[in-house]
N, C-alpha and C positions, 0 to 999 in steps of 0.2 A: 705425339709427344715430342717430335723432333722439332719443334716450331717454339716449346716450351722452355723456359728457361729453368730448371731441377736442381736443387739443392738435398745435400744429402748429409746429415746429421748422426752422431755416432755416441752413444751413452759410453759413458766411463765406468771404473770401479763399483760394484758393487752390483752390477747386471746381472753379472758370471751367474750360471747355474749347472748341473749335471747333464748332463746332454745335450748342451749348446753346441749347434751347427752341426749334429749328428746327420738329422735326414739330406743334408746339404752335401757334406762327406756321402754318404752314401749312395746318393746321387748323381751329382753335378764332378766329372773326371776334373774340371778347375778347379773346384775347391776341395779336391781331394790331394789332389796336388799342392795344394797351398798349406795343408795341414803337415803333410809329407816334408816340404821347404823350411817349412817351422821348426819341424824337428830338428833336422840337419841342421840347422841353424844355433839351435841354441841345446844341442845335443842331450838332448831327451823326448820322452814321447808324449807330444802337444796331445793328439788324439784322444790318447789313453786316461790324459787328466783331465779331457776336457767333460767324454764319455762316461768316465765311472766315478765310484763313488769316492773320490779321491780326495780325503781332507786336504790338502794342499792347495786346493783350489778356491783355498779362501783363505791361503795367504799370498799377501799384498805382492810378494817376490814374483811368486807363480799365475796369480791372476791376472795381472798387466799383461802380461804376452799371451798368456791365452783367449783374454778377451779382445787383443790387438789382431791374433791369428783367423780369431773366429768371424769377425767383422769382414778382416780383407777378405775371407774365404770364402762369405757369405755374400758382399758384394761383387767379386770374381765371376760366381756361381748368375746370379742376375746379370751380367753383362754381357755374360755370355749366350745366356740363353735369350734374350729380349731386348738386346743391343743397348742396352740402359745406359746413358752418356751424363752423366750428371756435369753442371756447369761450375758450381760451388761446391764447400764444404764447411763444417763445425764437427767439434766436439763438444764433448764435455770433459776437463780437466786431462782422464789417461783419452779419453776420445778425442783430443786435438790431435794425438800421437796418429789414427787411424786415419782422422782428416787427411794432416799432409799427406802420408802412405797415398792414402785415394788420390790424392790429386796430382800425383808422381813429384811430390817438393822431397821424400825421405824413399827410398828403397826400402823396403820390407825388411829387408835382413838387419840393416842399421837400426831401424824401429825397433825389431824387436829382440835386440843386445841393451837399447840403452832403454826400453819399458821395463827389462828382466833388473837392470841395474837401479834404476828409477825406484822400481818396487821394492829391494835389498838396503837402498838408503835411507827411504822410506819410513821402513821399519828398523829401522836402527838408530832413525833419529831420537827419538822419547823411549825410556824403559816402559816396558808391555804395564801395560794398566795407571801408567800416569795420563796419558793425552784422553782425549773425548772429545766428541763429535755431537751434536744435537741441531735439528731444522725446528725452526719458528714458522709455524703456518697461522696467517691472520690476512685479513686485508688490507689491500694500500701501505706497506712495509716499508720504511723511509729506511734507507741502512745508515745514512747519515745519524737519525735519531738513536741508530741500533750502538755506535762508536760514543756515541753521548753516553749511554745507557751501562754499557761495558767498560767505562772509563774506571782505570785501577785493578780492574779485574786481569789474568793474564788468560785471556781470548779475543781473538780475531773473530771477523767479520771472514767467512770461507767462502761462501759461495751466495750471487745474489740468482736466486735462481728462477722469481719471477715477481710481477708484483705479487705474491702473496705466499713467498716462502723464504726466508733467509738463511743459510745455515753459520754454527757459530764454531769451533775450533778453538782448542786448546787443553789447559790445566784440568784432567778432570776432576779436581777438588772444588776447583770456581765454579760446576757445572749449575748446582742447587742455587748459590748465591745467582746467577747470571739469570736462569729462569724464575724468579723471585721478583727482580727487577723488573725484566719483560713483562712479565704480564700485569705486574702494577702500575708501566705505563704505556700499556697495549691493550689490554685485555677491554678496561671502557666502552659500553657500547657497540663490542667487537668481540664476534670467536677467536679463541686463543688454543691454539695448540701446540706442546712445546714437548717434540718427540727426537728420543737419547737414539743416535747413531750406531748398529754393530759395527765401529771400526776398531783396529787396533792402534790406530795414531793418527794424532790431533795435523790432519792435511791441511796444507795450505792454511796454514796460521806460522807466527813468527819463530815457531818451535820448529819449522825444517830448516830455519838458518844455520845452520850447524851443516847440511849438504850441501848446500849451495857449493861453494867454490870445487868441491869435488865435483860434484852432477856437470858445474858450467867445463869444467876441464874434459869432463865424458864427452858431451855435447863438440868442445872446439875440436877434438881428436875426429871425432865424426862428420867434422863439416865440409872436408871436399866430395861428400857424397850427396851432402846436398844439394839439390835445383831451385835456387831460392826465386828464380820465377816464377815456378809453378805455384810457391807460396801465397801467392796474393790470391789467390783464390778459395783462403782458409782464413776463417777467423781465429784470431787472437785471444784465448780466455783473458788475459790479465790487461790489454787495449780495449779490450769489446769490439774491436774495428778487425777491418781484414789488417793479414801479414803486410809487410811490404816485400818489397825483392833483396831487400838488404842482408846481406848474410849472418852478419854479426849482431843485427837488428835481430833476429829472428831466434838465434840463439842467446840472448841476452831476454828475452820473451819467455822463453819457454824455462829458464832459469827462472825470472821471477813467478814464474806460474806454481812451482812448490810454494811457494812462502806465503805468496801474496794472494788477494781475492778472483775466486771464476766469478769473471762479468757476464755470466749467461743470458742475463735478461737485455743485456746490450747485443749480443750475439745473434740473439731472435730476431731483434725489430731491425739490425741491418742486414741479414740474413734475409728476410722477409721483404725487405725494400728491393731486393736485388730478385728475386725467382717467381716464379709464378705456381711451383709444386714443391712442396720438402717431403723428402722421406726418414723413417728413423730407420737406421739397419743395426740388429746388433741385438744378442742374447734378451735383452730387456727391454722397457717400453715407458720409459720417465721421463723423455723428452716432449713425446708427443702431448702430456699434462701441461707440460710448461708452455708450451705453444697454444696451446686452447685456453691460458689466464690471459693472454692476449689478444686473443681472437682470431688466427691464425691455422690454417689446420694443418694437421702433419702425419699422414700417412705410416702406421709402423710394419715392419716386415721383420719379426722375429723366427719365422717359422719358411721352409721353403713351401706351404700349402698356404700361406698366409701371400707368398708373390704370387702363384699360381693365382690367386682369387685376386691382385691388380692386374697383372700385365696379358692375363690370357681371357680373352675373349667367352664371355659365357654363351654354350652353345644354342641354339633352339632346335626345339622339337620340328620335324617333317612331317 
């Protein structure tokens, strides 16, 4: 593997589940400690919410750093045990945050004060039950046609998340109108599947314009702790390209990344041009979908028996 060029990919929001990175905590003393760091960091117990049955873990405030905590923790855990060196990175949306983390552009601890804060503004931006979320799964998905399609309506284009999934954001009054549209000028000839989002607010549509200028003041306050070098080695949701080294570049990035669209399907195929193996690390496993509408393959390790069955050698019988 050291000959190989490794890319390592990291799901966002909505992964989270009850007992993410448990056997890993349990196990692996690094990512035990990283769970430990967490706490202390953002002074309560990571572990506790991440392990039990803690409703809290499916709000937006509290999921962001737990699922930021449980990634590094889990990746920690792999590098340590099977010298895992990955060369690149991605996320998705809160998985850009874990990206840099990985590839030393953000310290841990900075990550996850402004994921904790990221998620609090988050949810603050729309009152609970106005915004909404819904992915369009069809083939061949032009988002261009999708902006045609949505004109007048107040929803965004969220996430393009491969040729054959788009997701839509916004007003959830427009949600029935918008899928009405779609599939009268999608459906043709074509599966149409147009499925409502559990979120509590309409992400990354023009509805978190309202944080921005706070989030970007978060963001400059935390930025001599960035390594905007290391940057370039993380893709950009809202460029589709890698970071550059630019400081102000990178946080002006990651600002428009609430508002504006995850270029995820741009993400893959440069992602892809660069490595020779991607792994997905991370409570959940909706990357490695998107990666196989491409053609692509992409390896997931949600489970610490799930690396055990990559990186360790299957024995034979004597």
């Amino acid at each position: 593997m050291s000959t190989e060029n490794i890319t390592v990919v990291f799901p966002g929001q909505g992964s989270q589940k009850q007992g993410m990175g448990k056997d890993f905590y349990d196990t692996v003393p690094v990512a035990r400690a990283t769970f430990e760091e967490a706490s202390d960091i953002l002074g309560w117990n990571v572990p506790a919410m991440c392990f039990s049955d803690d409703e809290r873990l499916n709000l937006t405030e509290f999921a962001q750093p737990c699922i930021l905590t449980t990634e590094i923790a889990m990746l920690r855990a792999i590098q340590s045990l099977y010298g895992f060196n990955p060369d690149y990175f991605g996320g998705h949306s809160l998985g850009e945050y874990t990206a840099l983390v990985a590839a030393g552009a953000f310290p841990l601890g900075e990550a996850l004060r402004i994921a904790q804060e990221r998620g609090r503004l988050m949810q603050q931006a729309v009152p609970l039950g106005e915004g909404s979320m819904a992915a369009v799964i069809s083939d061949d998905l032009d988002p261009v046609l999708f902006t045609s399609i949505l004109a007048g309506l107040p929803l965004d284009v969220a996430n393009i998340n491969s040729p054959h999934q788009i997701v839509i954001s916004g007003k959830a009054a427009a949600i029935p109108e918008a899928e009405r549209r779609l599939e009268q000028c999608i459906s043709d000839n074509k599966a149409f599947r147009f499925v409502p989002l559990n979120v509590s607010a309409p992400f990354h549509s023009r509805f978190m314009g309202t944080i921005t200028d706070t989030f970007k003041n978060l963001l400059i306050s935390a930025s001599e702790h960035i390594t905007p070098g290391q940057a370039r080695r993380v893709t950009s949701n809202v460029s589709g390209l890698f970071h550059s080294d630019n400081r102000k570049e990178i946080i002006e990035r990651l600002t428009k990344q609430l508002s504006g669209t995850v270029q995820w399907k741009k993400n893959m195929y440069v992602l892809a041009e660069k490595t020779d193996r991607i792994f997905e690390i991370g409570p959940g496993r909706p990357l490695r979908k998107f990666f196989k509408t491409i053609g692509v393959a992409c390896s997931s390790i949600t489970t610490l028996s799930a690396a055990r069955r990559i990186f360790e050698p299957v024995g034979t019988d004597q």
